[in-house]
C-alpha positions as a Python dict, from the first residue, in 0.01 Angstrom:
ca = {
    (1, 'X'): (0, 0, 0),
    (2, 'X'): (-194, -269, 211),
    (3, 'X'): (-58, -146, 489),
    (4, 'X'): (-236, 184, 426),
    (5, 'X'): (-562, -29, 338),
    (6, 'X'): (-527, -203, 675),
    (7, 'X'): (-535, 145, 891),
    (8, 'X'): (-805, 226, 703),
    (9, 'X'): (-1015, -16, 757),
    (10, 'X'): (-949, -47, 1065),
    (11, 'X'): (-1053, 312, 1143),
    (12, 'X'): (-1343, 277, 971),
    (13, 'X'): (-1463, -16, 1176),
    (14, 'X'): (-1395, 182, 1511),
    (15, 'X'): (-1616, 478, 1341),
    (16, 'X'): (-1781, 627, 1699),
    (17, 'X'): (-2056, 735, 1469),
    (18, 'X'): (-2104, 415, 1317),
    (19, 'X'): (-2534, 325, 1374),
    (20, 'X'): (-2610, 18, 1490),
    (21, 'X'): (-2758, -242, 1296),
    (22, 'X'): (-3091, -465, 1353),
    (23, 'X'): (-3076, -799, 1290),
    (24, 'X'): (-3341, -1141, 1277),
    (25, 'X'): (-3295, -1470, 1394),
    (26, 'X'): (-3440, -1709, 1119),
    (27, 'X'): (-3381, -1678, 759),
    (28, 'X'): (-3258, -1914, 425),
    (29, 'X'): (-2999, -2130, 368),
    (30, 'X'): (-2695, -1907, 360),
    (31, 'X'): (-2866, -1607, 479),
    (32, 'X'): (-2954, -1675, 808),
    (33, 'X'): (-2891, -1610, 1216),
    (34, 'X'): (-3031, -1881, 1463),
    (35, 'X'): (-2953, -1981, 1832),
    (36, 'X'): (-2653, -2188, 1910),
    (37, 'X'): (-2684, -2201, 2270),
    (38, 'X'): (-3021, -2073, 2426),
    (39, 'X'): (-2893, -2040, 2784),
    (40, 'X'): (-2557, -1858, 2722),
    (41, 'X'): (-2704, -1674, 2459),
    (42, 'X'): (-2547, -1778, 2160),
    (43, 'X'): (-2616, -1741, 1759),
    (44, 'X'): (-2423, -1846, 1507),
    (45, 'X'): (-2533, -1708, 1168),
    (46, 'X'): (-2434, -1679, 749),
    (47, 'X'): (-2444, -1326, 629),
    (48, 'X'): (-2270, -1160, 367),
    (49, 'X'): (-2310, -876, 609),
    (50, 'X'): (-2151, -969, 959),
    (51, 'X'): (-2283, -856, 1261),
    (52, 'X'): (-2064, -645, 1522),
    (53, 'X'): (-2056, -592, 1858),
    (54, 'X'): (-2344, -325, 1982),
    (55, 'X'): (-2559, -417, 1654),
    (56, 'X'): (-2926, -546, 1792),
    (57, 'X'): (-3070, -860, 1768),
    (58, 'X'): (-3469, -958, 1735),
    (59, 'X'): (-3603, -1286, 1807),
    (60, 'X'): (-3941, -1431, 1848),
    (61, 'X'): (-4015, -1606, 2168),
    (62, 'X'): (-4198, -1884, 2271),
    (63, 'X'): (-4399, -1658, 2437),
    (64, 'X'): (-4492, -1450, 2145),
    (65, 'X'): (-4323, -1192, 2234),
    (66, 'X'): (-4041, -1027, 2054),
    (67, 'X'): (-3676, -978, 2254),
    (68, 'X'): (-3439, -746, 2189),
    (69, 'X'): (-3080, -857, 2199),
    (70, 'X'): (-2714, -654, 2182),
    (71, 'X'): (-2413, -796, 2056),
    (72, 'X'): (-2147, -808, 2279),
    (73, 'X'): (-1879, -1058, 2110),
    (74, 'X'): (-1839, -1157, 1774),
    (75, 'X'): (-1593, -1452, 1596),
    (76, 'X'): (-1566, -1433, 1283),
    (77, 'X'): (-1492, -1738, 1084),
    (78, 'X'): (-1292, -1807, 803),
    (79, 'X'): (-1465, -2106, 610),
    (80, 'X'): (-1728, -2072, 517),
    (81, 'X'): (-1638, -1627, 536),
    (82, 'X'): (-1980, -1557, 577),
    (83, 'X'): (-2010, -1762, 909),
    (84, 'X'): (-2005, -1591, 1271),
    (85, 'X'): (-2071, -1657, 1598),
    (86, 'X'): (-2183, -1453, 1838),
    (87, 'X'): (-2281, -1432, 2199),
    (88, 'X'): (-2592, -1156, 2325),
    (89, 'X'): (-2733, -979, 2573),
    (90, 'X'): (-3085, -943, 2720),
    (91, 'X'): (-3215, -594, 2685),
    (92, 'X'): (-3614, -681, 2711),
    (93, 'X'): (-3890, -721, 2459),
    (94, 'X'): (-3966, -501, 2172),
    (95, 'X'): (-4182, -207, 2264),
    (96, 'X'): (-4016, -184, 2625),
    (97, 'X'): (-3679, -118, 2506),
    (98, 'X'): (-3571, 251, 2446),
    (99, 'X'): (-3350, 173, 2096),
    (100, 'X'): (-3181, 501, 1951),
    (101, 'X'): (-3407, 696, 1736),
    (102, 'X'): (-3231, 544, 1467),
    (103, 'X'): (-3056, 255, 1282),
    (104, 'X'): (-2959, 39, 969),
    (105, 'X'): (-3120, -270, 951),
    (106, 'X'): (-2967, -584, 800),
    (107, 'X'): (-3059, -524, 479),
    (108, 'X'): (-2947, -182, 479),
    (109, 'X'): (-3274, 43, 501),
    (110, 'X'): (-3234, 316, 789),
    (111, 'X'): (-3511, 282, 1025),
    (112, 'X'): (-3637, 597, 1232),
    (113, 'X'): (-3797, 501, 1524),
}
C-alpha cells in the first residue's frame, strides 16, 4: 500500500500542468522566507507550504523596486519539516517581467494577471 502512495505522489509532484506559485520574502515567526545569502541568491524559509522549483519569488529591494525571482533548487529539511532552502534566479523587477497569465499564490488564491 505505501508503495502505491509513493508513485502517487510522486506523479503528482511532476504534474506538467502544475501552476506555479508566488511567493514573499518577509513574514512571522514560523511563516516566513528571507535571504540566506544575497550574492548567490539564497533563501531559506518556514512554510507549511514548501516552495518548488519554477515557483516565483518577490522581494523588495533596496531600491524600491520589486524583483522577481524563480526557483531553481530546493532542500528540503527534515527538522524543523517546515524549513527549506532554496537558491533563485534573477528574472527582473515586477512590471518588466512577462509572468504566465496565471498562478497560485502562497496562500492559495489564483491570481490572473
Amino acid at each position: 500500500m505505501f508503495d502505491f502512495l509513493k508513485k502517487y505522489c510522486a506523479r503528482k509532484a511532476k504534474d506538467p500542468k502544475k501552476l506555479p506559485r508566488m511567493y514573499e520574502t518577509g513574514g512571522v515567526w514560523g511563516s516566513a522566507i528571507n535571504w540566506f545569502d544575497l550574492e548567490n541568491r539564497r533563501v531559506v524559509g518556514w512554510l507549511s507550504r514548501r516552495p518548488m522549483v519554477g515557483d516565483y519569488l518577490k522581494s523588495k529591494l533596496k531600491s524600491g523596486k520589486v524583483g522577481i525571482f524563480r526557483f531553481t533548487k530546493i532542500k528540503l529539511e527534515h527538522d524543523p519539516p517546515d524549513m527549506f532552502f532554496g537558491t533563485v534566479e534573477d528574472l527582473g523587477y515586477e512590471g518588466e517581467v512577462e509572468l504566465p497569465e496565471f498562478y497560485i499564490r502562497s496562500k492559495g488564491e489564483i491570481c490572473f494577471i
